[in-house]
RODO-2510 file (C-alpha; in nm, 4 decimals, decimal comma):
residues 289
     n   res          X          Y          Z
     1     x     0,0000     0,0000     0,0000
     2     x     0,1444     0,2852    -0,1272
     3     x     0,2319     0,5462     0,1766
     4     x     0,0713     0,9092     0,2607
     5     x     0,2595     1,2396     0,2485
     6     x     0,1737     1,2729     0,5970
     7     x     0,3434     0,9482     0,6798
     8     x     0,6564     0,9859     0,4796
     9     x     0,7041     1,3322     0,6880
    10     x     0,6370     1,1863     0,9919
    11     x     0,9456     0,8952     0,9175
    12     x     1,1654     1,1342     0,8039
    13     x     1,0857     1,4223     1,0293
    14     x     1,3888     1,3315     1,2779
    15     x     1,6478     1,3314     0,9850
    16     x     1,4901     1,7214     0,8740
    17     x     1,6948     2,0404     0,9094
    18     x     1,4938     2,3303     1,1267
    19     x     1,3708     2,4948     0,8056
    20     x     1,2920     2,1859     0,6326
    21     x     1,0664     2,1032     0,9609
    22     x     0,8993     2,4458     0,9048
    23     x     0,8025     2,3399     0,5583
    24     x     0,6742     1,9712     0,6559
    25     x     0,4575     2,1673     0,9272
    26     x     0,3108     2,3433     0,7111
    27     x     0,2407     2,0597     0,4843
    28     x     0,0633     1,8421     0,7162
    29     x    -0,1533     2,0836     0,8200
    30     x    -0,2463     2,2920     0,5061
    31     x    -0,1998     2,0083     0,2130
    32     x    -0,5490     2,0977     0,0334
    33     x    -0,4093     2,4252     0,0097
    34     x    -0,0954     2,3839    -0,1325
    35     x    -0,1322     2,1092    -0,3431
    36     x    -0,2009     2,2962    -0,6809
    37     x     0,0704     2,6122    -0,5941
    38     x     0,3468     2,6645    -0,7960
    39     x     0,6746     2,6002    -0,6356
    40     x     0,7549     2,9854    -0,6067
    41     x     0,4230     3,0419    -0,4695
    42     x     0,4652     2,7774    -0,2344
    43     x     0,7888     2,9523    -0,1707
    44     x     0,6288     3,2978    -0,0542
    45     x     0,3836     3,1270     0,1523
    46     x     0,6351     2,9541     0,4003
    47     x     0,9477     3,1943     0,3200
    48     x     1,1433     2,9155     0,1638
    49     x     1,3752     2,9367    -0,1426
    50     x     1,2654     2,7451    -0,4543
    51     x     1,6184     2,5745    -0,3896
    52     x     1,5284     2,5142    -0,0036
    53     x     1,1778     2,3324    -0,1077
    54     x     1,3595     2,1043    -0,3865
    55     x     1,6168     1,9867    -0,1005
    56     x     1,3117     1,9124     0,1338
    57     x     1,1725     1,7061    -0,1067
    58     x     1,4779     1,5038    -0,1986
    59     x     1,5120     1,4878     0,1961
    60     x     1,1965     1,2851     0,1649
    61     x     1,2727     1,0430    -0,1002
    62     x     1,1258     1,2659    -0,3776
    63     x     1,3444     1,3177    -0,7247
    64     x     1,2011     1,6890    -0,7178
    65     x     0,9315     1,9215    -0,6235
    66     x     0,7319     1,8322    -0,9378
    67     x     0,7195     1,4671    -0,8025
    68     x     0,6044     1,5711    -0,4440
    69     x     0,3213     1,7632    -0,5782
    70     x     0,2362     1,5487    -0,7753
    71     x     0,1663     1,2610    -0,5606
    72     x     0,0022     1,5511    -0,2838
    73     x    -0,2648     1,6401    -0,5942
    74     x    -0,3307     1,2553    -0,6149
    75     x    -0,3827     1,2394    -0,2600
    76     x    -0,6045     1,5864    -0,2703
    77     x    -0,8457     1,4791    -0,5756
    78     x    -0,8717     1,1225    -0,3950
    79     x    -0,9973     1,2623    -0,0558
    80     x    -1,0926     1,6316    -0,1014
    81     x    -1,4848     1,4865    -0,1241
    82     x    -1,7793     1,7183    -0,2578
    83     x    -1,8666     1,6479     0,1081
    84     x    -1,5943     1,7857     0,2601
    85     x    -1,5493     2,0871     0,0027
    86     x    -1,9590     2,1927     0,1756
    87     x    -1,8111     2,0963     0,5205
    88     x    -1,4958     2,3827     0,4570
    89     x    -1,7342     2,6052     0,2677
    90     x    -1,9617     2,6450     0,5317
    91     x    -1,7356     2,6994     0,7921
    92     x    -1,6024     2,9981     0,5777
    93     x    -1,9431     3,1801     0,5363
    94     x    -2,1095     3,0359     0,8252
    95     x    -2,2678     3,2860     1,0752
    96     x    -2,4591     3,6343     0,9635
    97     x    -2,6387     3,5756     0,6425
    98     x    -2,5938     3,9569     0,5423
    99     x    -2,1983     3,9920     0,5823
   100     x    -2,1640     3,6341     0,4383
   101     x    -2,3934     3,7639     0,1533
   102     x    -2,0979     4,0732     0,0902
   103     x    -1,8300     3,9084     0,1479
   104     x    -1,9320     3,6259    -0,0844
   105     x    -1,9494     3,9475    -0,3664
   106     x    -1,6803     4,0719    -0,2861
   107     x    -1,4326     3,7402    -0,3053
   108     x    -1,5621     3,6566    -0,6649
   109     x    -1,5468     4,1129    -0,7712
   110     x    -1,1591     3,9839    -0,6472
   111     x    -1,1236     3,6961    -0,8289
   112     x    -1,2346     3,8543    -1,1381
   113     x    -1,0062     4,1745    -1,0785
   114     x    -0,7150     3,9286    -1,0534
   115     x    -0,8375     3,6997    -1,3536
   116     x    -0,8358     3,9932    -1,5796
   117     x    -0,5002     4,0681    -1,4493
   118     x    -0,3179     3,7515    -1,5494
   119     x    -0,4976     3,7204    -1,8782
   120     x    -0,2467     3,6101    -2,1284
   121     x    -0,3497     3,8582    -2,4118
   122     x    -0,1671     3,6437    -2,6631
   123     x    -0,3060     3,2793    -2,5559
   124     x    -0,6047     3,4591    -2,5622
   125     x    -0,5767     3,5987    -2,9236
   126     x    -0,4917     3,2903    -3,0543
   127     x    -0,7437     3,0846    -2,9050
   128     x    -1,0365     3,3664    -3,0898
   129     x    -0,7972     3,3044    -3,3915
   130     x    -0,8154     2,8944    -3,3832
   131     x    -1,1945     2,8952    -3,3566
   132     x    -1,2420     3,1563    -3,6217
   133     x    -1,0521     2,9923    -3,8639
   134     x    -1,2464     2,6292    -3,7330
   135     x    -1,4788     2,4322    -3,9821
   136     x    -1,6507     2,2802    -3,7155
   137     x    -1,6308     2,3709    -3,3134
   138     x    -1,6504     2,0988    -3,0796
   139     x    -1,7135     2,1895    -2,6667
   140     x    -1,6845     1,8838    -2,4564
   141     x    -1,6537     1,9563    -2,0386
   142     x    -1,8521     1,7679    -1,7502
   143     x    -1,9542     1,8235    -1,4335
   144     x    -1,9708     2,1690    -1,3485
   145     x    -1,8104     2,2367    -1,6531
   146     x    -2,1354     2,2072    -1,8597
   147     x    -2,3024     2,5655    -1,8023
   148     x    -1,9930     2,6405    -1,9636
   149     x    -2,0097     2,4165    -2,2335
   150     x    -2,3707     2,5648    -2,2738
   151     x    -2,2997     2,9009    -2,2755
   152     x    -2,0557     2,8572    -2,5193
   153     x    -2,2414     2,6446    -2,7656
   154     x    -2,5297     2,9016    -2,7660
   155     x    -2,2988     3,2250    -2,8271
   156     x    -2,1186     3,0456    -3,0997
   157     x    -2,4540     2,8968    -3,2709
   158     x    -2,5443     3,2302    -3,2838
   159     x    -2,2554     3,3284    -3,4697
   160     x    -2,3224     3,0720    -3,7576
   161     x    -2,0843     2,8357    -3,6579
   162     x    -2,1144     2,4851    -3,6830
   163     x    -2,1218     2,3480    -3,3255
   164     x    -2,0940     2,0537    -3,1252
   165     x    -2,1399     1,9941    -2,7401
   166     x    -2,0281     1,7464    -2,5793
   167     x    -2,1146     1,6876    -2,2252
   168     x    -2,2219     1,2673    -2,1992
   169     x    -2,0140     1,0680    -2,0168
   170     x    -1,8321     0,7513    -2,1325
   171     x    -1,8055     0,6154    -2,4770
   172     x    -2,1039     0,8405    -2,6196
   173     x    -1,9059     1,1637    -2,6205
   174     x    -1,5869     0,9769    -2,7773
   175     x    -1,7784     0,8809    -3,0291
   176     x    -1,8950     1,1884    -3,1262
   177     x    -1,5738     1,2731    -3,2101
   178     x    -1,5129     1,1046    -3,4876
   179     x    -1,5613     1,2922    -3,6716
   180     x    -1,2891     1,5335    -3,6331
   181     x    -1,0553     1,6713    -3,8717
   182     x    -0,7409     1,9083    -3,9075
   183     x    -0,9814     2,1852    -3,9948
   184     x    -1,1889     2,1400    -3,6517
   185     x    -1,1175     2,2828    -3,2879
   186     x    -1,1790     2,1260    -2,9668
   187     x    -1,2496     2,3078    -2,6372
   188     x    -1,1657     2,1618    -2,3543
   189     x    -1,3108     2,2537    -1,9947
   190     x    -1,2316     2,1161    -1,7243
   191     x    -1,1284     2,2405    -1,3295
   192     x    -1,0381     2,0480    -1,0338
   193     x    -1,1770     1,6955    -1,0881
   194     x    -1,0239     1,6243    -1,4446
   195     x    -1,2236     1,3515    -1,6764
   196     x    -1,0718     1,1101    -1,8736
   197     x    -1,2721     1,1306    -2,1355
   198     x    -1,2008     1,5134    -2,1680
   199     x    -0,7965     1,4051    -2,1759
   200     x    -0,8609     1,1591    -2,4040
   201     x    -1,0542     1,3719    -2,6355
   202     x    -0,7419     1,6221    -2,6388
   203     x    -0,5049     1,3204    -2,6896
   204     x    -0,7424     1,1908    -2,9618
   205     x    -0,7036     1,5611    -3,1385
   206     x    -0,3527     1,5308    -3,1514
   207     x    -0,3714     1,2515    -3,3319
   208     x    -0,6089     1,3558    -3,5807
   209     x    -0,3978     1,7082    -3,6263
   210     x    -0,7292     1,8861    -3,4758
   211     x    -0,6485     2,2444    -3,2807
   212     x    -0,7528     2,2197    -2,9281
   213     x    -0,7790     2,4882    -2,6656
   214     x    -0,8314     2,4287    -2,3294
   215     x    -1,0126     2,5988    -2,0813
   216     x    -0,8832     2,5265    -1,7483
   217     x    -0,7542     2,7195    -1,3508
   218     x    -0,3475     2,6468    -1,4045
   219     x    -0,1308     2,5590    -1,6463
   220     x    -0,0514     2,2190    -1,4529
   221     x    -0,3976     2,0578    -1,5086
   222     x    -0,3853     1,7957    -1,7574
   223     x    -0,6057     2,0161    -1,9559
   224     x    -0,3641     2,2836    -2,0076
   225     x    -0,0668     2,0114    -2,0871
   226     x    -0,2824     1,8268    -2,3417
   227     x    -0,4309     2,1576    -2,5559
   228     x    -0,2103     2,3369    -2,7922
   229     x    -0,4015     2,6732    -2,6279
   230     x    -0,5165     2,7322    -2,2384
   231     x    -0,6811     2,9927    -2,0932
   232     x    -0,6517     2,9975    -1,7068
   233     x    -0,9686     3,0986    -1,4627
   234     x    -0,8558     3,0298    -1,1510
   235     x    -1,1861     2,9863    -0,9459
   236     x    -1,0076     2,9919    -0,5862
   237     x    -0,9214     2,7430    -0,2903
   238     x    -0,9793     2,3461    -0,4119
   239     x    -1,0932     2,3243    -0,0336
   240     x    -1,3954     2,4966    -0,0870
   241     x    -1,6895     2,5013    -0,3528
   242     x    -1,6304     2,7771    -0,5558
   243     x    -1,8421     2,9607    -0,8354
   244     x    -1,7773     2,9769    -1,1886
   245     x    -1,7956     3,3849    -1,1855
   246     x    -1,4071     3,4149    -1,3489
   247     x    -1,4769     3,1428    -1,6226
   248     x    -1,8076     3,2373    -1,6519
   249     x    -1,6254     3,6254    -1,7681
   250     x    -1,3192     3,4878    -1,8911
   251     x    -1,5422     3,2935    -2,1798
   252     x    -1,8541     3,5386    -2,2437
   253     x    -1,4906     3,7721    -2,3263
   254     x    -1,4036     3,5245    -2,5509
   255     x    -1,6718     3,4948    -2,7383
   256     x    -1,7272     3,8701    -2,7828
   257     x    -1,3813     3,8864    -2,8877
   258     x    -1,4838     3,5759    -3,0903
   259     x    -1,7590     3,8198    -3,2369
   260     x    -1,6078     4,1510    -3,3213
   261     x    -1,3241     3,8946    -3,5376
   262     x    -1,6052     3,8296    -3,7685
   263     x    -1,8741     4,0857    -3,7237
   264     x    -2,0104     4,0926    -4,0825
   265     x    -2,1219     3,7094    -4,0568
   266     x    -2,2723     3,7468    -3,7045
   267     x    -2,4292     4,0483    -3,8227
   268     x    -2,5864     3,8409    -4,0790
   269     x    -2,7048     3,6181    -3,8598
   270     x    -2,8475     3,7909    -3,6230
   271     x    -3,0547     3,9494    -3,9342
   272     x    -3,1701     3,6038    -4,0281
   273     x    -3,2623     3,4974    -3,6327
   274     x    -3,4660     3,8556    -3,6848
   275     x    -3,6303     3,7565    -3,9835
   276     x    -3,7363     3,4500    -3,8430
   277     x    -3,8461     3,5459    -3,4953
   278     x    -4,0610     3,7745    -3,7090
   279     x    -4,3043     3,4566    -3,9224
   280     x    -4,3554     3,3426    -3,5502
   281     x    -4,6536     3,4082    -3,3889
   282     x    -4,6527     3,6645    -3,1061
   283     x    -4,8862     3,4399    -2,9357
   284     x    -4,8622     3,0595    -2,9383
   285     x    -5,2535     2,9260    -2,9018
   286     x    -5,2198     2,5990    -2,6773
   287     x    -5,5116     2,3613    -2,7887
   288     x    -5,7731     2,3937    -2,4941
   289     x    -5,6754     2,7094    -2,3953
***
């Protein structure tokens, strides 16, 4: 049975230098936390040199950082529940209704502030560019993920493109992508729990020579390894439930920029969706009514 973090600290703890104590302190008690932090984020949150962190590590049997995390994120998705993520989140907001009511507003105004701050404007470019150049757009995310899938599929419809969501489970969404070609894009969207079939589908357009753009909260989700674009919406703690406010904005800014990169054919479509709106009936008569 393969052994905990926790209980590889707690053997080795004896052999650790004062500092590297410091640092396994703060990893038994605050794992969920700093399971998906970068190694110099890590760094600023217990004053540690990247250098300092990589020795603690090897100190522990570990060939690296990379290979410590790793193994803490497998331990995280494993145990961090949906149960557990309600039991932290109410704890956070728990008391009066009204101050949990602003602060809840005011943690996802942040979040957004911060998102639009660490936009990458040229990921983001070329993501707009891959889908307007796309035959065909396919948008495949579960879970949560599928009001964004929806959202997206209903802007871009709108647009006149020729779109595909995919939001099953299983073998029915694979095989749904069959069809895919060189000329098509895949979007990927996935957050904390990560799908195989949403991997596989970005593995599968790599074969095929499909683009693929991935929509995702850090570049180390297998999401933003597997797509050849990724746009990060970091939606806060994996501790707690948390909203889809940032990729909520992060995608309706997409698809506007989406928009204005082909104006003259969504104008045209939003004349025909006029013109047809118009031969409807302003009042549909129910039969007994």
């Amino acid at each position: 049975m393969q052994q905990s973090i926790e209980s590889i600290i707690k053997a080795k703890y004896g052999e650790l230098s004062d500092l590297q104590k410091k640092i396994a302190n703060v990893f038994m008690t605050d794992s969920f936390q700093l399971a998906f932090l970068t190694i110099t984020e890590l760094g600023k949150r217990v004053r540690a040199s990247e250098a300092s962190l990589t020795r603690f590590a090897r100190s522990l049997g570990f060939k690296g950082y990379s290979e410590l995390q790793h193994m803490l994120q497998e331990e995280v998705r494993k145990n961090l529940t949906p149960q557990e993520k309600m039991r932290q989140s109410l704890k956070q907001y728990d008391g009066n209704s009204s101050h949990s009511l602003k602060r809840i507003f005011a943690e996802e105004a942040e979040k957004i502030k911060q998102g639009y701050e660490e936009v990458d404007e040229e990921s983001f470019q070329r993501a707009v560019d891959t889908v307007v150049r796309s035959q065909k757009v396919y948008i495949m995310g579960q879970g949560i993920s599928v009001a964004i899938v929806d959202f997206l599929q209903f802007r871009f419809r709108r647009m006149g493109f020729d779109v595909s969501a995919l939001t099953d489970g299983g073998s029915s969404s694979m095989e749904n992508l069959l069809a895919l070609t060189p000329e098509d894009t895949l979007i990927a969207i996935g957050f904390f729990r990560m799908y195989p079939e949403v991997v596989a589908a970005l593995e599968f357009a790599k074969k095929v020579g499909a683009r693929s753009i991935g929509i995702t909260e850090d570049r180390h989700t297998l999401i933003a390894k597997n797509s050849d674009t990724a746009l990060l919406a970091p939606r806060g703690s994996v501790s707690q439930l948390n909203s889809l406010a940032l990729p909520m904005a992060l995608v309706h800014a997409f698809a506007m920029r989406v928009a204005v990169n082909r104006k003259d054919e969504v104008l045209d479509m939003m004349e025909k969706l006029q013109w047809m709106n118009g031969k409807l009936p302003t009042k549909i008569t129910v039969e007994g009514d």
